[in-house]
C-alpha positions in Angstrom: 34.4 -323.1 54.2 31.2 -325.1 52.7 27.9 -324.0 53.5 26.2 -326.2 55.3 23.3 -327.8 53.7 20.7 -329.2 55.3 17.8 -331.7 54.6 14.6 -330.2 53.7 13.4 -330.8 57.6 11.3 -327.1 58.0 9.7 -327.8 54.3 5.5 -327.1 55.2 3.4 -330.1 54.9 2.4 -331.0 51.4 -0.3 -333.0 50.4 1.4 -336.5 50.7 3.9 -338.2 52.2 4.7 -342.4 52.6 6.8 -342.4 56.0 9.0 -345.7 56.3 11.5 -347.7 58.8 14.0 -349.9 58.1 15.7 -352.2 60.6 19.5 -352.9 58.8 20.8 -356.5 58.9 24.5 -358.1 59.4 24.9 -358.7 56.1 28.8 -358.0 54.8 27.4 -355.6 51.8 25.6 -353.1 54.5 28.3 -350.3 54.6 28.6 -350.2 51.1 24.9 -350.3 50.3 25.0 -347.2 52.8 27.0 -345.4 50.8 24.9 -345.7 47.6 21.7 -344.8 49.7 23.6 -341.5 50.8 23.7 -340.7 47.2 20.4 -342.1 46.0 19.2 -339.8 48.7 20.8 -336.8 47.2 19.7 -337.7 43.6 16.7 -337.8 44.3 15.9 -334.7 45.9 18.1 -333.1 43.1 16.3 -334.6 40.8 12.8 -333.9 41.5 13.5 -330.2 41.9 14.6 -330.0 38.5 12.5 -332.1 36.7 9.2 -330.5 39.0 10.4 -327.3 40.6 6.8 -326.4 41.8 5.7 -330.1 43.5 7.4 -329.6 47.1 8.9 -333.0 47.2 11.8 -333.9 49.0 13.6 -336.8 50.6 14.8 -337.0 54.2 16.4 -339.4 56.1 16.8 -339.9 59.7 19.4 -342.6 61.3 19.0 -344.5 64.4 21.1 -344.7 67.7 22.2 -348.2 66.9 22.5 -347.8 63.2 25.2 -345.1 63.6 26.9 -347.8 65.9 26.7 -350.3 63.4 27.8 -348.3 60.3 30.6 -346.7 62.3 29.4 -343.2 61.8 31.5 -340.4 63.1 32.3 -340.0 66.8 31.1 -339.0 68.7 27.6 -339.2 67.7 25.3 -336.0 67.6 25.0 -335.4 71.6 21.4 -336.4 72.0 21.0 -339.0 69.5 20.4 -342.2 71.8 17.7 -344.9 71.6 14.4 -343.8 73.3 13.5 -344.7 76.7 9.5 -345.0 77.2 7.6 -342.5 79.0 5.4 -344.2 81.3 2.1 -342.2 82.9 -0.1 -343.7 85.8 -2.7 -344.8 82.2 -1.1 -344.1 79.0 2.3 -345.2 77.3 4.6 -343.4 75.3 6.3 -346.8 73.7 9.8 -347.2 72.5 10.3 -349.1 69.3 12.9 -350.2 67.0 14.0 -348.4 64.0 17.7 -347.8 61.9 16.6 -346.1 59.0 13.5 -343.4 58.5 12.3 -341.9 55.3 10.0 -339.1 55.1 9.1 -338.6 51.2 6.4 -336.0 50.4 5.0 -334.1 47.1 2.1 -332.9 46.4 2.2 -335.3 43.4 1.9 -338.7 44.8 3.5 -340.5 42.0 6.9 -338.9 42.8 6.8 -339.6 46.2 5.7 -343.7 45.4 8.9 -343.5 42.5 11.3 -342.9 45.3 9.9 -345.4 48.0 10.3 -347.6 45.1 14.0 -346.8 44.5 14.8 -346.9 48.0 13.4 -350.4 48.9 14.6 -351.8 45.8 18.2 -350.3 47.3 18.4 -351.7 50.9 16.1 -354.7 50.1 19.1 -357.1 50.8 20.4 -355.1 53.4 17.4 -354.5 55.1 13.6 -355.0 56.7 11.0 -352.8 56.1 8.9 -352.6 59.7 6.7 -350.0 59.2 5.2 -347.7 55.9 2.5 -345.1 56.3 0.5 -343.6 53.9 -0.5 -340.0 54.3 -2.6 -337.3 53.0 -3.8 -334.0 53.2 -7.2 -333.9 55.2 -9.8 -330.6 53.8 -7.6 -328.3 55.3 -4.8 -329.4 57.3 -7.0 -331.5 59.8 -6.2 -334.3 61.3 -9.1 -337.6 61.6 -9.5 -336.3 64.6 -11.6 -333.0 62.9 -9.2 -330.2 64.5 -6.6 -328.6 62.7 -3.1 -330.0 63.2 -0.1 -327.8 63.5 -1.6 -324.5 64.1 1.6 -324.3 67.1 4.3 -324.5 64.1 7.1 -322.2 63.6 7.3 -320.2 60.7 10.0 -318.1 58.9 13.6 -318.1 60.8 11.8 -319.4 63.9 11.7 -323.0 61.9 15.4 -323.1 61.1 15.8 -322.1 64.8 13.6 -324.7 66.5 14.3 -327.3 63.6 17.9 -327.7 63.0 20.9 -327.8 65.4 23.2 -324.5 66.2 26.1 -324.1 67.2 25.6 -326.0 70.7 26.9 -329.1 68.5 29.4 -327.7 65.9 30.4 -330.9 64.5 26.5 -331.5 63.6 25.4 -327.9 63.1 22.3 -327.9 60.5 21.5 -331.2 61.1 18.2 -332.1 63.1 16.4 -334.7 65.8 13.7 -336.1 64.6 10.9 -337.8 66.5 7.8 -340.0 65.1 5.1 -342.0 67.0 2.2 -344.0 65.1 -1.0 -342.8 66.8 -3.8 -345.0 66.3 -7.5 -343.1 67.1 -10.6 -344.4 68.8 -12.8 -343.2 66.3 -16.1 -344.7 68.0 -15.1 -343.3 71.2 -14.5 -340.0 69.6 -16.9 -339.6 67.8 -19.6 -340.3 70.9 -18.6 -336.9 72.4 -20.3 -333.7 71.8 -18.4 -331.1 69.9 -18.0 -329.2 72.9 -16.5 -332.1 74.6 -14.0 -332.7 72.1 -12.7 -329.3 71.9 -12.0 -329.1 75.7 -9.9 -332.5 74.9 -8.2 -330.3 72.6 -8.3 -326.6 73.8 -9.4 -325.2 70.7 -12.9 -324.7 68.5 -13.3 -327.2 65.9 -14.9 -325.2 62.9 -12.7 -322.2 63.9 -8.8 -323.0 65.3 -9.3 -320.4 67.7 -7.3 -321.4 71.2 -9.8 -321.1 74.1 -8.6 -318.1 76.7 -6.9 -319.8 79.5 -9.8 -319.3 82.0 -11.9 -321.9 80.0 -8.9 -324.0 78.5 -8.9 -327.5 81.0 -5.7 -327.8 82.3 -5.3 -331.7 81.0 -6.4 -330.6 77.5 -4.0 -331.2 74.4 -2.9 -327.7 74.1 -2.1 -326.6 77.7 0.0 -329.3 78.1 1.9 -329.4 74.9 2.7 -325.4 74.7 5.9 -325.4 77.1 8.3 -322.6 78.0 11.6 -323.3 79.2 13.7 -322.6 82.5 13.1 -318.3 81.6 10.1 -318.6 80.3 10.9 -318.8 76.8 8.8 -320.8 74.1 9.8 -323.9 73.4 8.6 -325.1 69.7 9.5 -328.1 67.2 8.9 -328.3 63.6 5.8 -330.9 63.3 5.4 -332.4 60.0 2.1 -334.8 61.2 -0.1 -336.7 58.8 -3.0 -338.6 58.8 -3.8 -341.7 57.6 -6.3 -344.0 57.6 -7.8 -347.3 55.9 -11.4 -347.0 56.5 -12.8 -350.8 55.6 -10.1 -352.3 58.1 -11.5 -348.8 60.9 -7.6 -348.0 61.2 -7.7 -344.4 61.4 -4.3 -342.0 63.0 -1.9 -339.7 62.8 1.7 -340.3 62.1 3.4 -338.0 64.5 6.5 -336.6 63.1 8.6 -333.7 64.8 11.8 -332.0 63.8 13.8 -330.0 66.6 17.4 -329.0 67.1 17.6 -330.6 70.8 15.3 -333.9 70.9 14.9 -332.2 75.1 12.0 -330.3 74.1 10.3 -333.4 72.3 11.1 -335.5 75.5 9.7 -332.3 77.9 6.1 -332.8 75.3 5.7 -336.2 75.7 6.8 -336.1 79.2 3.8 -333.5 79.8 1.4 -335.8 77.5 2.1 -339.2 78.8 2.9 -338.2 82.7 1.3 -334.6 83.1 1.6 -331.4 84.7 1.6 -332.1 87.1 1.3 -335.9 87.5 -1.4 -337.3 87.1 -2.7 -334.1 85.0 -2.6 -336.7 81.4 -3.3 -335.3 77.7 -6.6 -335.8 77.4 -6.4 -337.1 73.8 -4.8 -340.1 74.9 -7.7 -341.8 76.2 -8.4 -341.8 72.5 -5.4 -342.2 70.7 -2.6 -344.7 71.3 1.1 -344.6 70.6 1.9 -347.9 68.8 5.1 -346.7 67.9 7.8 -344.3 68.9 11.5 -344.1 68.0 14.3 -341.4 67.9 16.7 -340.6 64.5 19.6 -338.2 63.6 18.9 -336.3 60.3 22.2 -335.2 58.6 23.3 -332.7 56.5 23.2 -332.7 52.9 27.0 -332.5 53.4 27.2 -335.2 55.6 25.4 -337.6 53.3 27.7 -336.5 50.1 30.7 -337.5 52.7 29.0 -341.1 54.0 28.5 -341.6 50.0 32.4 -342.5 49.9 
């Protein structure tokens, strides 16, 4: 029996990444373009660990709901890969939007990760529409615009295998992953009018520190609270977040490109659902009254093995 192989979906974040989305047209070559993206794929993560062992770059890619209709993917499809619905709070939106195809390439050389988006578009440009590309980067240390730290809640060690790629509850798709993104886009002005003591109760922890606050001071609506969720025995529920910032200062875009890897996309959905309606309802993330989703869409991420079969 084959190991299974996965994509490099519990890497840690690097220093930079380019995040893109394809939408895939009707044209006759699609399937077999496909195939040569399965391989590109895997040449080029084989390729930059060999040629720069030590830069941390990899190559994933995610597939859409309606993609793996279209490129008649194996049946059935991974059990919770489905087009997102919306998530609808009494003030804030958690939008669905289009998207067949999503590459997350990081390094902590930039020049690898801009060679691959490069081989890539040059790939599916007849096949294909680029719809989004993001730009991110490493802010001082692992900080999002915002000024907090992002991703102090990660997994580590066996815990990110666990709550990042799929088990046995899905045999036929076992080491493979759900991933989740959402382009945030901040209210910097906003933001930046509150104190530092009002911003960390937004966020339930200290700024200059990372410490949590103690739940007797935490505000029930902060970011924390409602993001740290247990399931039906009280047990942790985590993802594998990969977030980035980005921003283009002369245009004031600043955000985060939200990016989560999980092995069932339900704790994702139970997140957002805690963010964008509340706990209870009513109860919002805080944050949101200062950063809007402009985006968010749901993809498969295969196996290594799984792309060397779609590669024909």
């Amino acid at each position: 029996m084959n190991t299974i192989e996965s994509q490099n979906v519990t890497d840690y974040p690097n220093s930079n990444t380019i995040f893109m989305v394809w939408k895939l047209n009707d044209s006759p070559q699609l399937k077999g373009v496909f195939q040569e993206l399965c391989a590109l794929v895997l040449n080029l993560n084989n390729s930059v660990f060999n040629r720069f062992p030590d830069s941390r770059a990899s190559c994933v890619m995610g597939i859409g709901a309606e993609a793996w209709k279209k490129l008649e993917l194996p049946t059935p499809p991974p059990k919770e890969l489905v087009n997102f619905e919306e998530i609808k709070g009494i003030k804030h939106t958690a939008v669905s939007t289009p998207g067949d195809l999503h590459f997350h390439l990081r390094a902590d050389n930039r020049s690898l990760i801009f060679d691959m988006a490069v081989e890539i578009s040059q790939l599916l440009s007849s096949v294909a529409e680029s719809i989004l590309e993001v730009h991110g980067f490493k802010y001082w240390d692992a900080r999002s615009i915002l000024g907090f730290v992002d991703g102090t809640e990660n997994p580590h060690g066996d815990d990110r295998d666990y709550f990042g790629k799929i088990g046995d509850e899905d045999p036929q798709y076992k080491g493979g992953s759900y991933l989740f993104v959402q382009k945030y886009l901040h209210k910097m002005d906003a933001w930046k009018s509150l104190s530092t003591e009002d911003q960390e109760k937004v966020i339930g922890r200290s700024k200059e520190n990372d410490i949590e606050m103690s739940d007797a001071v935490k505000p029930s609506n902060s970011h924390i609270a409602l993001t740290n969720i247990e399931g039906e025995n009280g047990e942790e529920l985590k993802i594998v977040r990969d977030n980035m910032p980005f921003g283009n200062p002369s245009t004031n875009e600043f955000g985060t490109y939200f990016i989560a890897y999980s092995s069932t996309f339900a704790t994702t959905k139970k997140m957002l659902t805690h963010m964008f309606i509340g706990d209870p309802p009513g109860n919002y993330d805080r944050i949101l009254d200062f950063s809007t989703a402009v985006t968010g869409t749901l993809f498969f991420v295969p196996t290594r093995n799984m792309l060397d079969e779609f590669s024909g």
